[in-house]
C-alpha positions in Angstrom: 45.3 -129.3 -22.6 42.5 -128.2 -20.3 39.7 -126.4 -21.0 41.1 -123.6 -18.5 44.7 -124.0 -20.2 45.4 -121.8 -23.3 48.5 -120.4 -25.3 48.2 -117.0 -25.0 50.2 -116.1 -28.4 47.9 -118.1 -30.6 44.8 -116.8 -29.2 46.1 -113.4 -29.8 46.7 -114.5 -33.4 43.5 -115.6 -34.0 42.1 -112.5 -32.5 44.7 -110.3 -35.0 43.2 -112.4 -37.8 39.9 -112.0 -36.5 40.1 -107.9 -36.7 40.9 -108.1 -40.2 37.8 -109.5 -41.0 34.4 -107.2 -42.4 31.3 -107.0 -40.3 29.5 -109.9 -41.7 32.5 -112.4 -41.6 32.7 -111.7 -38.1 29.3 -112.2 -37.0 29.3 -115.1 -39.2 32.1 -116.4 -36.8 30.5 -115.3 -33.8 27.4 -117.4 -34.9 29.1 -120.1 -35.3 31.0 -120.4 -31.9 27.8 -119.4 -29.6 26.5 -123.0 -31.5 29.5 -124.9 -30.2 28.2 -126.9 -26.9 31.3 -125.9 -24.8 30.5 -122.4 -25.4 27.0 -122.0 -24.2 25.9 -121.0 -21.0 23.9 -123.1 -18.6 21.2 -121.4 -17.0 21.2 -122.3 -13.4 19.3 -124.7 -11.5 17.6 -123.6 -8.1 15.3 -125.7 -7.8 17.7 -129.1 -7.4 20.6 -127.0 -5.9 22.8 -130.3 -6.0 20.5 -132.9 -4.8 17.6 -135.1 -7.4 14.8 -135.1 -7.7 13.1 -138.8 -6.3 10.2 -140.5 -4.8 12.3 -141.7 -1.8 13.4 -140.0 0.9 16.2 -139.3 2.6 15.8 -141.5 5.7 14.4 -144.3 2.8 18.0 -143.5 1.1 20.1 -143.7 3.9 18.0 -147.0 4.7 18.5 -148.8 1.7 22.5 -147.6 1.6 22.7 -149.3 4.9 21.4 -152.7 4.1 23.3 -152.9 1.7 26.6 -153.2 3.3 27.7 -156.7 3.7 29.5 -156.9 7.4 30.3 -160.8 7.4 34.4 -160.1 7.9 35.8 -162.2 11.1 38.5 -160.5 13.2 41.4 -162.7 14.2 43.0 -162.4 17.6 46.6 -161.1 17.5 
């Protein structure tokens, strides 16, 4: 199962059961899921915005990609 993909019914279960529950119980809970990893949220990074950080740039990236590339193949004639 993803993490986007839930059963409806047993969430709603857990939520019936969760109602029931006194005050403290519930926060309790509550703590204890905002501690799980998959539940916390990320604050966002502007500063990177999809690239890294490095010493090189681009030009040196693209440069070192480039001879890297091994083009020793031999065509044959059809």
């Amino acid at each position: 199962m993803s993490k986007l993909a839930f059963n409806k019914s047993v969430l709603e279960y857990y939520l019936r059961l969760f109602r029931q529950l006194d005050t403290s119980s519930r926060h309790y809970i509550s703590d204890q899921l905002k501690k799980d990893e998959p539940f916390r949220v990320k604050e966002p990074r502007n500063d990177l915005f999809g690239s890294w950080k490095g010493e090189e740039s681009s030009d040196e990236i693209t440069e070192r990609i480039y001879s890297g590339r091994n083009f020793s193949r031999t065509l044959e004639s059809l």
